[in-house]
DRENMARFI-748504 format. One record per residue (C-alpha): x, y, z; residue number from 1. Coordinates in pm, 1 decimal. Layout:
# residues N
ATOM        c1        c2        c3    k
ATOM         X         Y         Z  NUM
...
This chain:
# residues 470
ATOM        c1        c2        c3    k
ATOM   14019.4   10168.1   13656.1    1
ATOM   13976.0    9911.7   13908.5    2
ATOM   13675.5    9788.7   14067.1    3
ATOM   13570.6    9913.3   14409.5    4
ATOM   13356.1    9717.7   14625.2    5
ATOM   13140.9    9853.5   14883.6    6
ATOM   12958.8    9705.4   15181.9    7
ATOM   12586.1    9780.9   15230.9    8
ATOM   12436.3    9722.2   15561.1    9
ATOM   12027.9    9696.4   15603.0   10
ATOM   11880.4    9705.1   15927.8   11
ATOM   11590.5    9497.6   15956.4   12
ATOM   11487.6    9488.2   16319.6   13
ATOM   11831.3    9331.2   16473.9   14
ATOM   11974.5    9172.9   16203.6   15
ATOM   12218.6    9298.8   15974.1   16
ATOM   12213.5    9179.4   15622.6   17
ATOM   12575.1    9202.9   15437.5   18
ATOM   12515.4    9344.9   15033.1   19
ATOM   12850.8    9288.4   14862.7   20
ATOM   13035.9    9372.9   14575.4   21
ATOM   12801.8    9607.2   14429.9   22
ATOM   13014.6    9713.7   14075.2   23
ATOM   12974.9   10126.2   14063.8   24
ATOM   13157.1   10197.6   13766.9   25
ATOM   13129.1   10493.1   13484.1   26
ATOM   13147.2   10448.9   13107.5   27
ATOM   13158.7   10654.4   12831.4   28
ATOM   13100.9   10417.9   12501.1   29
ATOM   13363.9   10173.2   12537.0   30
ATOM   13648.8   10310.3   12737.6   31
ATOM   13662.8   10539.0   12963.3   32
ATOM   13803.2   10803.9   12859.0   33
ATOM   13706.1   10978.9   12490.5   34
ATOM   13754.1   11268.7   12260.1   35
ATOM   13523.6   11526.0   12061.1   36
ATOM   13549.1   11706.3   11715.0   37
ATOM   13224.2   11942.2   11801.5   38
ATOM   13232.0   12019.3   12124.6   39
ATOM   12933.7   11766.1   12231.2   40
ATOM   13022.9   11402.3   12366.8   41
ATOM   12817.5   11122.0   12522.9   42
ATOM   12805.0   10956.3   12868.7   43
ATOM   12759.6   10653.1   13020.1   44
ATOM   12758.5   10476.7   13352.3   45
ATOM   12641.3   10118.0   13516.0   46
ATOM   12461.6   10108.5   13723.1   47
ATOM   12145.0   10333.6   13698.7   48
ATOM   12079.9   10640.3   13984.1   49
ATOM   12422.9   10795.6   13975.8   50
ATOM   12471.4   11193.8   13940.5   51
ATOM   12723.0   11331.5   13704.0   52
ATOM   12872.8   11654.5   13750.4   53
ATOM   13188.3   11821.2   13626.4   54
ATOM   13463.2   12087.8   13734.4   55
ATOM   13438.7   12269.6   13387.8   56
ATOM   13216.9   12488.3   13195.7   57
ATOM   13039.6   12196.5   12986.4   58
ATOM   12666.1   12159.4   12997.2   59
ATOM   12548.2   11788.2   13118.3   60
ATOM   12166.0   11760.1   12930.4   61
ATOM   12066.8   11506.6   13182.5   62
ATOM   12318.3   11489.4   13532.7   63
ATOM   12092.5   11261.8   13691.4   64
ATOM   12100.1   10991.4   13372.9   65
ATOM   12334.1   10733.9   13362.0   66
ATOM   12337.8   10836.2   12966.4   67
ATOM   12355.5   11174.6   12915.7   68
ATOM   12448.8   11410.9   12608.5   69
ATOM   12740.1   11725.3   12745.5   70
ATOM   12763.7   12008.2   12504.6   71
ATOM   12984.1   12330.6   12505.8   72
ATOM   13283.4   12119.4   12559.9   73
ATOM   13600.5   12363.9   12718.3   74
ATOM   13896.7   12321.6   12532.9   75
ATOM   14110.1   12071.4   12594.4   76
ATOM   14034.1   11822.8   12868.8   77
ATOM   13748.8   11826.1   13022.5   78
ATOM   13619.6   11604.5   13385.0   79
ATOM   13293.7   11476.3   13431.9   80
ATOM   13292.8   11234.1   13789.2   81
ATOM   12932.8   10995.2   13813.2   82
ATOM   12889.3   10971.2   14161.9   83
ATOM   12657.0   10661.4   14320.6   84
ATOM   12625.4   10704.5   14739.1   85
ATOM   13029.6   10715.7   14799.5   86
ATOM   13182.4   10583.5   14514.1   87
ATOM   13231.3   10796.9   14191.7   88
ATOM   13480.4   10717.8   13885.5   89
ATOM   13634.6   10961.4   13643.9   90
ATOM   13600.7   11035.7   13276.6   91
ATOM   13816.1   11254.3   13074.2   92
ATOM   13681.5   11393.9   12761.1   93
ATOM   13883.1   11604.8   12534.5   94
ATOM   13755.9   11826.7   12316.7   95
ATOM   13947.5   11892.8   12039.1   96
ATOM   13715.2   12098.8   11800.8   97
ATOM   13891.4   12361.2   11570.8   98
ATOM   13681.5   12652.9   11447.0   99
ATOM   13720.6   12781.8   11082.2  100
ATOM   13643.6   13154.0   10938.4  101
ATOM   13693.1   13321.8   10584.4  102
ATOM   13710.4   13612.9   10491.5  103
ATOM   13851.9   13848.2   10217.1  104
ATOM   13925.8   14212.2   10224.1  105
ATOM   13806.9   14303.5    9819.3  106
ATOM   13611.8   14542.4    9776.8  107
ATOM   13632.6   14610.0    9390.4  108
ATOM   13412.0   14366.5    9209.7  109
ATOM   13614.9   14442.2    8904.2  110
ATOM   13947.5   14294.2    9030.6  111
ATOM   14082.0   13927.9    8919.3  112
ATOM   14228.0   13878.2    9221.6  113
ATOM   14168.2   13865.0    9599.8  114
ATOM   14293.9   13785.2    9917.9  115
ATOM   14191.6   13504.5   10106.3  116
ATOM   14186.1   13536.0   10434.4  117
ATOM   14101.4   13218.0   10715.4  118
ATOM   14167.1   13220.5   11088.6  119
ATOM   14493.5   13097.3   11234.6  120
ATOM   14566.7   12758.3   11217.7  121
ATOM   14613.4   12578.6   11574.2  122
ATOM   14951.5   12440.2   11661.4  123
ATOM   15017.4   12090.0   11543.0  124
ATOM   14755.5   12169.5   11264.6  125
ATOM   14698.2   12266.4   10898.7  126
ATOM   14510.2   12440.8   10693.8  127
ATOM   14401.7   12370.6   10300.4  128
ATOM   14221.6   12660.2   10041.2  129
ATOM   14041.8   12521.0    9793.8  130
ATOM   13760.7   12548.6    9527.1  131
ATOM   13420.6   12383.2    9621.7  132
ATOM   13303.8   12371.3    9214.7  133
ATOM   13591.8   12317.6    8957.9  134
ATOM   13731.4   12674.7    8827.9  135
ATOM   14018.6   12667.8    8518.4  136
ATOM   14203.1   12880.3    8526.0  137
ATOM   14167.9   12948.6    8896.3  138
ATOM   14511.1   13001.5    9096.2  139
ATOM   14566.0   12992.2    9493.3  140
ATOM   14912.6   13142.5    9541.3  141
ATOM   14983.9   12913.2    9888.4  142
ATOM   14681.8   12732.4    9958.4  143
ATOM   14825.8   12561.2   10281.3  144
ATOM   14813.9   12949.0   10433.7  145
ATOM   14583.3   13055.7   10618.5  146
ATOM   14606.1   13407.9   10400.0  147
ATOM   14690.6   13406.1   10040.1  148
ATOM   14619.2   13536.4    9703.0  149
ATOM   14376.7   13369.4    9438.8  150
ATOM   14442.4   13538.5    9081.7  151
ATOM   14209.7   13457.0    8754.9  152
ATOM   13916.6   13499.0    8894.1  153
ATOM   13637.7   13408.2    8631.7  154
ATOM   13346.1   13585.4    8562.9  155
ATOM   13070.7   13566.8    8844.4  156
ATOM   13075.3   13392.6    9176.3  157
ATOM   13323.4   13145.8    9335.9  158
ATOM   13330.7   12971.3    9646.1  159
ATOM   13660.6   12902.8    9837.9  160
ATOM   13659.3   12640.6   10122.0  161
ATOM   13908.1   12753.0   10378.3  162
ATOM   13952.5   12374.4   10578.4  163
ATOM   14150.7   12345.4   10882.8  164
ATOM   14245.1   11962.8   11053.2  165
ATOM   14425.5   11939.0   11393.8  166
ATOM   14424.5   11616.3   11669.7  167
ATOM   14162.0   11470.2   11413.2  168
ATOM   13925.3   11674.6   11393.3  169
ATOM   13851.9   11963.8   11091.7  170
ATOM   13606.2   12242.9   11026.3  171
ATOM   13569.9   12447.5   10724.1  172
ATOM   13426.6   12784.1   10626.8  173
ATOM   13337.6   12908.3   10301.5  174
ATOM   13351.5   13243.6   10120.0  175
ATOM   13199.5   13376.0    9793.8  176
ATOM   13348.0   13636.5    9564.2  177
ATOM   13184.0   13834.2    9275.5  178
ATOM   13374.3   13867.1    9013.9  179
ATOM   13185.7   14131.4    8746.7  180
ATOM   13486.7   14137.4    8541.1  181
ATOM   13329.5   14007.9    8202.7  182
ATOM   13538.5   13742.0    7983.3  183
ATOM   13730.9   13893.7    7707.6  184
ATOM   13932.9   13629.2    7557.4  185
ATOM   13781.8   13555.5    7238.9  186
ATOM   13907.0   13654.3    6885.5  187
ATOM   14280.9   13665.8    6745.8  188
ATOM   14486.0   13936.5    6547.1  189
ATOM   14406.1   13927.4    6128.8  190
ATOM   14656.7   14003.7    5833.2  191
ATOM   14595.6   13979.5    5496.6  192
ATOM   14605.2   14141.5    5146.7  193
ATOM   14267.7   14310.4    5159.4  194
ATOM   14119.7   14648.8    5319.9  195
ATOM   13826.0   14381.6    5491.8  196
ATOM   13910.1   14187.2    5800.3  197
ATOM   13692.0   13994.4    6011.4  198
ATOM   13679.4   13964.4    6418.5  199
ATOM   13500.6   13702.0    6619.4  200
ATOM   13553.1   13886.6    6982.0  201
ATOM   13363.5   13740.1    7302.1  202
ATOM   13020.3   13783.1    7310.0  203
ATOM   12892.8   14047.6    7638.1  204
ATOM   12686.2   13878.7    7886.4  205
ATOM   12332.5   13939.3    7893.6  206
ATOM   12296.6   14324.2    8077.8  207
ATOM   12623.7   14372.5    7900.3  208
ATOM   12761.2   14568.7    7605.2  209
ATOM   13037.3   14588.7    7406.3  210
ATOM   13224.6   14872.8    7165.8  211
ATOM   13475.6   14892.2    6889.6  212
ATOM   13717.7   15158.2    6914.4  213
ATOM   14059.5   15230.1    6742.7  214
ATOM   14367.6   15257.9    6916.5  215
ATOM   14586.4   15355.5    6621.8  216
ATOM   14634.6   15345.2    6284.9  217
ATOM   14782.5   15489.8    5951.5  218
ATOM   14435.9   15620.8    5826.8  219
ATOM   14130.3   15562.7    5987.7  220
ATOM   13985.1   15206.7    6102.0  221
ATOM   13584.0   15188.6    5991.9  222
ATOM   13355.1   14959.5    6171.7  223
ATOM   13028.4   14873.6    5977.5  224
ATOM   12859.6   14834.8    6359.3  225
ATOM   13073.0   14931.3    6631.7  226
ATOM   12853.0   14688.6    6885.5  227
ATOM   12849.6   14408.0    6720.0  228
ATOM   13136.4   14135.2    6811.1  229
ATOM   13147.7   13999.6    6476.4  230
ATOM   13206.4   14338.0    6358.1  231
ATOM   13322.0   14410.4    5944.2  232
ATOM   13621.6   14616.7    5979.8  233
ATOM   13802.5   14816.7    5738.4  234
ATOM   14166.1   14925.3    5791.2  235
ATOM   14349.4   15129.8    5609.3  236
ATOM   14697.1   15017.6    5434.6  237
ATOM   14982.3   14927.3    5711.1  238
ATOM   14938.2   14808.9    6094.8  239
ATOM   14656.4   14924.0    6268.1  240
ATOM   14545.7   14823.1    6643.8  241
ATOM   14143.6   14795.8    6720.8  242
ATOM   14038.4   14725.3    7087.8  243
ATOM   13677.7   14569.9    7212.6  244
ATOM   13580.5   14698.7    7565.8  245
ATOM   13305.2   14472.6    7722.6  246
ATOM   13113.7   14662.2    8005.2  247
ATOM   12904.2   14493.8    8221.7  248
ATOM   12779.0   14685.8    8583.6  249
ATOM   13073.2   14913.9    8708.9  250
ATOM   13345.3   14678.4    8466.3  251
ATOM   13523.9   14728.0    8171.0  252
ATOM   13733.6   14446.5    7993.4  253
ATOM   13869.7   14586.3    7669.9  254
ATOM   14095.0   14365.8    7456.4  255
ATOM   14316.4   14506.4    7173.2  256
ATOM   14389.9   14326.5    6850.0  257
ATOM   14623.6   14387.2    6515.9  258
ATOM   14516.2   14422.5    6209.4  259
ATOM   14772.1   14400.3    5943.3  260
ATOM   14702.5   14519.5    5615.8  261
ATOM   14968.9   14376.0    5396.8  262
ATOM   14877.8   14527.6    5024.9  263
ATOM   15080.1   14721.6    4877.8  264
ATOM   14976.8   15119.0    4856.1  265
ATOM   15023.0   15179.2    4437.2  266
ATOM   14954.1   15562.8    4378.8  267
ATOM   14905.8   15577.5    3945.0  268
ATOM   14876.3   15967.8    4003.0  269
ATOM   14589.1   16213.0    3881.4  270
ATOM   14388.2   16227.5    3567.7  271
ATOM   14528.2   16385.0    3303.0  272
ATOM   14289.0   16648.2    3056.2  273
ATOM   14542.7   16619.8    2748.4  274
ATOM   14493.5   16801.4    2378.4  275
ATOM   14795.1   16564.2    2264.1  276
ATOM   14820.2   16182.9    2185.5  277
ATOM   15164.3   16193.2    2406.6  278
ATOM   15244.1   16228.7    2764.1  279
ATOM   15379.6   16080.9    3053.8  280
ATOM   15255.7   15903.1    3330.0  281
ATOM   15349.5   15930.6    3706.7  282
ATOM   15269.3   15712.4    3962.7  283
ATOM   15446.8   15651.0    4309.0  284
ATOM   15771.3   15511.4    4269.9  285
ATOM   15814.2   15125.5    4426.5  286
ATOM   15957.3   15071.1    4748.8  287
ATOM   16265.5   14851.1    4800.4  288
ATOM   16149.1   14473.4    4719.6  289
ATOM   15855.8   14588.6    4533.1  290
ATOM   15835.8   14535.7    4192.1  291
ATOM   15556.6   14707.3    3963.0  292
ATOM   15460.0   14736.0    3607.5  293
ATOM   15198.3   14933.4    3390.5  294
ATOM   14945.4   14811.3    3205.7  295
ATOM   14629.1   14959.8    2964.7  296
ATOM   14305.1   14832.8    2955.9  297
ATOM   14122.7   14752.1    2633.0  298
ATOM   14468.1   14840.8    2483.6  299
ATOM   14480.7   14997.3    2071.7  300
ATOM   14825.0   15091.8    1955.4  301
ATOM   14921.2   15312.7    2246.0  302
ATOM   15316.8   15268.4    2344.3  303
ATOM   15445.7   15264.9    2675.0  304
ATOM   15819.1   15390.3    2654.9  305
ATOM   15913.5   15110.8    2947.6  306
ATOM   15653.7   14959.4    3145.8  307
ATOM   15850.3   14870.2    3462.6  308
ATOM   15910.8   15263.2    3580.6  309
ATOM   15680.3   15461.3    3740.0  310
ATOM   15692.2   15766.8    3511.1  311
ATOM   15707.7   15626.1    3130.8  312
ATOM   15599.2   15829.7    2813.6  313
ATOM   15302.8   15725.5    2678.6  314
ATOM   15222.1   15792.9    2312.6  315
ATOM   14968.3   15718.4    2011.5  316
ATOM   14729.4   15821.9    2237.3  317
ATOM   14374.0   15755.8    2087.6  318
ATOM   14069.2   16081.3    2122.1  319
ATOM   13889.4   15975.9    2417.6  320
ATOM   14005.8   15795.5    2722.2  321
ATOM   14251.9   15555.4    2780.1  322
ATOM   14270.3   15353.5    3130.4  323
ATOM   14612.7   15295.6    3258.2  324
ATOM   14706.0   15080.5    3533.5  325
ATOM   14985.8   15067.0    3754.5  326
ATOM   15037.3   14718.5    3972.2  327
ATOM   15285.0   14653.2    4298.6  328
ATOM   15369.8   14386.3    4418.9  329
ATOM   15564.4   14347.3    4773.7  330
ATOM   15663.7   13958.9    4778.3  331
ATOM   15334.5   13935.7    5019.3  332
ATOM   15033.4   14117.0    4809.7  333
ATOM   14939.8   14277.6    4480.5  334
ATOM   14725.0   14579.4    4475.4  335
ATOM   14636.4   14814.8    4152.6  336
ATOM   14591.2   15171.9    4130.4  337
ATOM   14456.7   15311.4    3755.1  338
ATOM   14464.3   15639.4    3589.3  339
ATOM   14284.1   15786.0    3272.1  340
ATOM   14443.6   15990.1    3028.9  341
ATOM   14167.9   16239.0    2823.4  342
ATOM   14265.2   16298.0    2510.7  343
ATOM   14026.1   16573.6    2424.3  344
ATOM   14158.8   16621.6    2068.5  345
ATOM   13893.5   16550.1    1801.3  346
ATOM   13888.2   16336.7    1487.3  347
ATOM   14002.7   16544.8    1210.4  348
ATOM   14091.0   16476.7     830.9  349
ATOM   14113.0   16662.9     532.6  350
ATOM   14137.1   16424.1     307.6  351
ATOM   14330.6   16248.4      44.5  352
ATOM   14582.0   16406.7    -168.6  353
ATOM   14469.6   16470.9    -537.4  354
ATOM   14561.8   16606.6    -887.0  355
ATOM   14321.6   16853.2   -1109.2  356
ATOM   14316.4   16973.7   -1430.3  357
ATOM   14059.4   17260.4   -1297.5  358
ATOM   14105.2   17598.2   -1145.0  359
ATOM   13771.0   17452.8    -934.8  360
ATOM   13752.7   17178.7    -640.2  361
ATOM   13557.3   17043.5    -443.5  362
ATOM   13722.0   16950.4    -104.3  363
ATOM   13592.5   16652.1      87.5  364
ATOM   13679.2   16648.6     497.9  365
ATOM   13526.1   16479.2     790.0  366
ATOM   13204.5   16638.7     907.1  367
ATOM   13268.4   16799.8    1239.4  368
ATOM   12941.0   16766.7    1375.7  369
ATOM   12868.2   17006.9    1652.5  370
ATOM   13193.6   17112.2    1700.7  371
ATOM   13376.9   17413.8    1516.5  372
ATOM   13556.3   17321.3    1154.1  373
ATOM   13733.5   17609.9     936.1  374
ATOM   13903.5   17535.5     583.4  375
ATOM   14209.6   17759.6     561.7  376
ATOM   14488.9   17814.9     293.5  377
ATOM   14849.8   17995.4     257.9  378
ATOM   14778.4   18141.7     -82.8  379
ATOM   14560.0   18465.0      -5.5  380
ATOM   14399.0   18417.8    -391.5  381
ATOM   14206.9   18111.2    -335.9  382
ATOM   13795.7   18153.7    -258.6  383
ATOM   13619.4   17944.6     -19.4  384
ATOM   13248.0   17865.9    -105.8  385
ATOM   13193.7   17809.9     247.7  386
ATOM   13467.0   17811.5     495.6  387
ATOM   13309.1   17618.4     760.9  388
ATOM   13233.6   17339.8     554.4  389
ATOM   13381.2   17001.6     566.6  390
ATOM   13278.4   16974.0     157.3  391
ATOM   13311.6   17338.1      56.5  392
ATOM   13437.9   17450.7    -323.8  393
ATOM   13751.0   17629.7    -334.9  394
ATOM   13821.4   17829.9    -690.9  395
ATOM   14093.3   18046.0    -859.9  396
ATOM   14280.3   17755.9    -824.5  397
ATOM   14633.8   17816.5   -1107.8  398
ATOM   14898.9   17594.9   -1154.8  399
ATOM   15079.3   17468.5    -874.8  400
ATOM   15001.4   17294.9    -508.4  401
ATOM   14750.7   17425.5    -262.5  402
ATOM   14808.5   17283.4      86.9  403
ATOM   14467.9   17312.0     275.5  404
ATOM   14420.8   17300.5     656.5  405
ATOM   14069.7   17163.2     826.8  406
ATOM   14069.2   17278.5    1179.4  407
ATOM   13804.5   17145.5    1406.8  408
ATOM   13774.3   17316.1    1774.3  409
ATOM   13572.1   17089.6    2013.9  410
ATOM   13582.0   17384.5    2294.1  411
ATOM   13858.7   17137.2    2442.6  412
ATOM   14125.0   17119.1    2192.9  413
ATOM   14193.3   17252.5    1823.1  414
ATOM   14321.7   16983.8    1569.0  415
ATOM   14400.2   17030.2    1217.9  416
ATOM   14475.9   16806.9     929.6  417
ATOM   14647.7   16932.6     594.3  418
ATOM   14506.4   16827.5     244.7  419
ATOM   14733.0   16882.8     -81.9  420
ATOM   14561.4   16984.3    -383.1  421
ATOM   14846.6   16998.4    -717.6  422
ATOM   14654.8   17217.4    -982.7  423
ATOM   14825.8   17172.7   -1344.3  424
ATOM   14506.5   17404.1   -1450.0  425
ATOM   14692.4   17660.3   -1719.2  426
ATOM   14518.8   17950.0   -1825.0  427
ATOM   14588.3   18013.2   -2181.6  428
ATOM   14575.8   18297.7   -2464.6  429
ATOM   14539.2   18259.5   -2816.4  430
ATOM   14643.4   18672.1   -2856.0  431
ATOM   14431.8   18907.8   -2976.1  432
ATOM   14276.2   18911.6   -3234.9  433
ATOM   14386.7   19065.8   -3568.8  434
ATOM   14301.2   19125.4   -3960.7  435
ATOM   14590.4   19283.9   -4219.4  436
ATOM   14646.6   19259.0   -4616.1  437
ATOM   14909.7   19001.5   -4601.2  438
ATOM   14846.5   18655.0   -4642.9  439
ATOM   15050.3   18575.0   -4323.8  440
ATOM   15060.6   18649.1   -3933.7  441
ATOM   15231.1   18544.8   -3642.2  442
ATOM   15028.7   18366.5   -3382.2  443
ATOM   15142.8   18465.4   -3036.9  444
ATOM   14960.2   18256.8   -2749.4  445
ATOM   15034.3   18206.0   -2374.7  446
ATOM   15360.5   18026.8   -2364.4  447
ATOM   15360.6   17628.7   -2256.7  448
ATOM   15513.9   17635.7   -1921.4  449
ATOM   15824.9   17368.9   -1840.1  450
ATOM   15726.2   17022.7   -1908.5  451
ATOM   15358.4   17096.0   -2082.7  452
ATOM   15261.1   17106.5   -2449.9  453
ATOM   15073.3   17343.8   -2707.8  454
ATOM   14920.3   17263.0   -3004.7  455
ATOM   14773.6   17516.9   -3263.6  456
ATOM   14472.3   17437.3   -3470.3  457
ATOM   14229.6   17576.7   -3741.9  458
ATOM   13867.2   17642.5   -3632.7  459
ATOM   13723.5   17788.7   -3857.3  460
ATOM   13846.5   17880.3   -4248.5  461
ATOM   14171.6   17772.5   -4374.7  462
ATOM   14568.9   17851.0   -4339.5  463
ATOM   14846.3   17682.8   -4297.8  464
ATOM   15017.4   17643.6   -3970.9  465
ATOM   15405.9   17653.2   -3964.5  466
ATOM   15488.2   17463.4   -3642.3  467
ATOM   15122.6   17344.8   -3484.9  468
ATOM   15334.6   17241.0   -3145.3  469
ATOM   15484.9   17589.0   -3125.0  470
């Protein structure tokens, strides 16, 4: 702007005294003309005792001042004019201040997402979301609009910035969201060849809780403390799914996991109450690529027809119990199942074969103890001494073989064992006895049975004896 110039006249009685070039002239900084980011500027004019005024809606703090602050800026340009007596000069400030505002419309604290919402971005202008503290995780769908969508919202609070720039100048506006959505992330799915599995899940926050529930399964899924995140878990056979819920306030996070139980299920069947030393055993048959095989425990001379099938004979089965044990394997695991076969018959003998010369004997078996023994005998004519006991004397015992049974009854199971007793007792007779008047007499005594031998002799007196062997 050029400079004006301005004549002053003073009257002082009749003379006139000539004040030129006066310099009037307004200033704001260093140019004239200026621009403003807030909606305040400053003003300045030379020389001193000027008024400012202005055709707008601005507020001058001091009109009168040649330096003066303006606030409430209009939009756009705006005219302030310092006047000094009849000169004046012109400044144009513009006022370029942009406004920013954010907002969201959530209203479930629960949610991972929101929407963002900022005012309208002026023309010629743009806008910028962004996080004022670093988030991972954190996504802004379009953060150059002014509305968008922010998804992963961690647990708690977040700030947004919502930052708008236009002719210079930029304002930004924050806004905080809750997010009571606890963190759930911790832990991974377990397989293995055991019935015990482990799970490291997320801790709750503090004024949190957490709970172990089953989702499915093959069996049932037993947790040794259903609030604890570390829990001891025991699943059944197969695939089960387990899920931790984390509550905190109105939230629930719940996060499932698999469990994979890869042992084989063997199945060596029931106990078996036997009064025999043979049976068969029956366990679950394999399933295709399992392979399996049976096995004894402490094993004596029991036989097992053929090991690799699931239902072999078993036999020489000892009195008492014998512990079977049937293994699969499925390429991944090996699991065992066992299964005891009772034999409830009891120890019996009768004892060894023998030879007498006696119609007597004394037979010799194993004592029974508290169980039930009783001798017993196909021929009707021989006498028991006692027939209950293990050592009794048997009589009337001719020529020939006595089979004798011991039977001994436990309450369970009879068992018997046969003892042969060969008797070559004979009972003889000399005749009867006799007198006559003839020096001779026939001798007739029992006759020698096949394969034996007689022989006559002279007790008492003497005689001659015509065939002794006869």
């Amino acid at each position: 702007m050029p400079y004006k110039s301005k004549l002053f006249l003073k009257l002082i009685g009749l003379s006139v005294i000539l004040l030129s070039n006066v310099l009037v002239k307004a200033q704001v900084s260093a140019r004239n003309d200026t621009s403003s980011c807030d909606g305040t500027s400053l003003l300045y004019a030379v020389p001193a005792g000027g008024v400012w005024t202005t055709t707008g809606g601005a507020t001058i703090v001091s009109p009168s001042s040649q330096a003066t602050a303006v606030l409430n800026l209009d939009a756009g340009e705006n005219e302030f004019t310092y006047t000094l007596g009849l000169e004046s000069d012109l400044v144009i400030v513009t006022n370029n201040q942009v406004f920013a505002s954010a907002s969201t419309d959530r209203t479930d604290d629960c949610l991972l997402s929101a929407n963002l919402i900022g005012n309208s971005i002026p023309p010629g202008g743009n806008g910028k979301w962004e996080l004022k503290y670093p988030a991972p995780g954190v996504l802004i769908q379009n953060s150059s609009n002014s509305t968008t969508v922010v998804n992963n919202l961690p647990f708690g609070t977040t700030i947004f910035v919502w930052t708008i720039t236009a002719n210079e100048c930029s304002a930004s506006a924050e806004i905080t969201i809750l997010n009571n959505s606890p963190e759930n992330n911790d832990g991974t799915d377990q397989s293995g060849c055991t019935n015990i599995f482990y799970i490291g899940a997320e801790t709750p926050p503090a004024l949190g809780n957490g709970l172990w529930s089953q989702v499915s399964s093959p069996g049932t899924v037993i947790f040794n403390n259903p609030s604890d995140p570390s829990v001891q878990i025991t699943a059944p056979i197969g695939q089960s799914i387990v899920r931790w819920t984390i509550n905190y306030e109105t939230c629930s996070v719940p996060k499932d996991f698999i469990i994979q139980n890869n042992l084989p299920k063997p199945e060596a069947g029931s106990t078996q109450l036997l009064c025999s030393s043979t049976s068969n055993l029956n366990a679950n048959p394999v399933l295709p690529g399992e392979q399996a095989f049976w096995s004894i425990i402490g094993p004596q001379s029991e036989i097992i027809s053929d090991p690799s099938i699931h239902n072999p004979t078993v036999s020489n089965l000892k009195q008492g119990t014998t512990t079977f044990v049937w293994t699969v394997n499925n390429g991944l695991c090996s699991a065992t199942d066992s299964v005891q076969l009772i034999n409830n018959l009891p120890y019996v003998y009768a004892g060894a074969d023998t030879t007498i010369c006696t119609s007597t004997y004394t037979l010799l078996a194993n004592n029974p103890g508290s169980d039930i023994g009783t001798w017993s005998c196909t021929n009707p004519l021989v006498v028991f001494d006692h027939i209950n006991s293990y050592n009794s004397g048997v009589s009337n015992l001719s020529g020939g073989t006595y089979t004798f049974r011991w039977t001994i009854d436990n309450g369970l199971c009879p068992a018997w064992d046969e003892v042969s007793v060969n008797s070559n007792y004979v009972s003889i007779s000399a005749g009867n006895n006799t007198s006559g008047c003839s020096n001779t007499l026939d001798l007739n005594a029992t006759a020698i049975p096949p394969g034996g031998s007689g022989l006559w002799t002279i007790v008492q007196g003497s005689a001659t004896i015509d065939d002794p062997l006869s």
